[in-house]
C-alpha positions as CSV (number, residue, x, y, z in Angstrom):
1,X,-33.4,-49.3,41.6
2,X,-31.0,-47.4,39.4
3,X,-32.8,-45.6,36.8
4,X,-31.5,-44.4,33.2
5,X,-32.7,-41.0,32.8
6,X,-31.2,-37.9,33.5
7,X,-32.5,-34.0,34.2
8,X,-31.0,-33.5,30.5
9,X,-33.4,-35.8,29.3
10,X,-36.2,-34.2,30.9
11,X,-34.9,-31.1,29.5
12,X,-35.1,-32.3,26.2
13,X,-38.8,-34.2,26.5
14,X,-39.6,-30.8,27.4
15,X,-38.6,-28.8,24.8
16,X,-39.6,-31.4,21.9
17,X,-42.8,-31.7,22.8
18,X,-44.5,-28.5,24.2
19,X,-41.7,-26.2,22.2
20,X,-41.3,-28.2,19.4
21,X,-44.8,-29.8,19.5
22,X,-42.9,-33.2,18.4
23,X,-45.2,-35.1,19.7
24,X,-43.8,-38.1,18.6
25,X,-40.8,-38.1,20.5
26,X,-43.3,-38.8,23.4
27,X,-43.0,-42.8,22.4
28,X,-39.1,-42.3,23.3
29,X,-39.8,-41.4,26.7
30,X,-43.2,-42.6,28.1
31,X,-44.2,-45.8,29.1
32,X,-47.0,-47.5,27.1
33,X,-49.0,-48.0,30.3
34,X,-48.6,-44.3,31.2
35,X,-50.4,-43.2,34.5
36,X,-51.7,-40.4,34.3
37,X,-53.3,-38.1,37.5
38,X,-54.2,-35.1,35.7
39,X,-58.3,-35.2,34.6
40,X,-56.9,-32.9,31.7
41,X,-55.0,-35.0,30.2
42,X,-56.0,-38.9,28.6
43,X,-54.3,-41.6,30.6
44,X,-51.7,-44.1,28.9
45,X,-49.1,-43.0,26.2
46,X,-51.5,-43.1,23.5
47,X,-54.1,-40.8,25.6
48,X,-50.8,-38.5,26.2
49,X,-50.3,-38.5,22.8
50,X,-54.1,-37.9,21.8
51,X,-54.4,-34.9,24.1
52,X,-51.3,-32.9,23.3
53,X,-52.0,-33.9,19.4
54,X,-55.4,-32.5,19.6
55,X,-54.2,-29.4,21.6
56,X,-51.6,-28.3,18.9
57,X,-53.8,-29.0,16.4
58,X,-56.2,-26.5,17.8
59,X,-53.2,-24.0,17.7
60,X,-52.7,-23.9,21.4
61,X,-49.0,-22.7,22.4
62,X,-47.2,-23.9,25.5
63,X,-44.7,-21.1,26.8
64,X,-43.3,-23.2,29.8
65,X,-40.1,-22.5,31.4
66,X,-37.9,-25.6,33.6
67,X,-36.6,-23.8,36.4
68,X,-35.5,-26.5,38.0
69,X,-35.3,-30.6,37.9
70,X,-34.9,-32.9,41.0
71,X,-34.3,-36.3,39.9
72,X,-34.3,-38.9,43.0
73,X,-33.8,-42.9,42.6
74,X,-36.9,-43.2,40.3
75,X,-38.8,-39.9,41.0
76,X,-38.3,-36.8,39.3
77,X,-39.7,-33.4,40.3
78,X,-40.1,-30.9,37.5
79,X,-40.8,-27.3,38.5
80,X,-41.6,-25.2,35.3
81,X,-42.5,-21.4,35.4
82,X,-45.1,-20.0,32.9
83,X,-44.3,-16.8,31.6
84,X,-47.7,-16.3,30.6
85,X,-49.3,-16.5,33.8
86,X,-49.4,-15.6,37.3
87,X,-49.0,-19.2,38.3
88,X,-46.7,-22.3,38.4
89,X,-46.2,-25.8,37.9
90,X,-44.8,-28.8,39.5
91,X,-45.2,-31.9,37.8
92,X,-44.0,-35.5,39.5
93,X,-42.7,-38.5,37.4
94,X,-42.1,-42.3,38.9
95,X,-40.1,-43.3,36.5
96,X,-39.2,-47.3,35.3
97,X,-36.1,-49.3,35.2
98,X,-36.1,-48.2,31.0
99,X,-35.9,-44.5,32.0
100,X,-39.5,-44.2,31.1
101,X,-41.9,-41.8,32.5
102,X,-44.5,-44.0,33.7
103,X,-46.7,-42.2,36.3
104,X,-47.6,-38.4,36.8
105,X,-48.9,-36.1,39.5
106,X,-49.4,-31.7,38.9
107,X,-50.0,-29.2,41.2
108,X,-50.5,-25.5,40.3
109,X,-49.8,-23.0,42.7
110,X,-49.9,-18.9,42.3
């Protein structure tokens, strides 16, 4: 399956919505029936959107850094650096025939 999304993409869904805090450019990018692994974080686009909207409200900042995208048929691997902390990030995306992000895996390491 051919999939229309591409590591700028990511890039940009990135930097709109933990730099920017635009949270609503999440509806251009994830799936309404979202999957969501992380026990942090609400599952399905709208519990995405609840949790990161709640978190900026609160004032929380998000200084992450992509290092690096690998972007396979309909997986994508995003490995992000936080400047802030003695630890990173990888964060896993299936991703749909739209180009939607509709599943997601994390694992910290130090």
């Amino acid at each position: 399956m051919a999939i229309n999304m591409t590591k700028n993409d990511i890039r940009i869904f990135y930097e709109e919505v933990f730099a920017k805090q635009n949270i609503d450019y999440v509806r251009n990018v994830i799936a309404p029936y979202y999957i969501q692994h992380n026990p942090g974080v609400e599952g399905g686009r709208d519990g995405f959107i609840k949790t990161f909207a709640d978190a900026f409200a609160s004032g929380k900042k998000f200084s992450i850094e992509v290092e690096d995208i690998i972007l396979g048929e309909d997986m994508a691997a995003v490995i992000l650096k936080n400047p802030r902390g003695p630890f990173s990030v990888v964060d896993f995306y299936r991703i749909n025939a739209k180009g939607q992000l509709c599943e997601h895996w994390d694992v910290f390491s130090r």
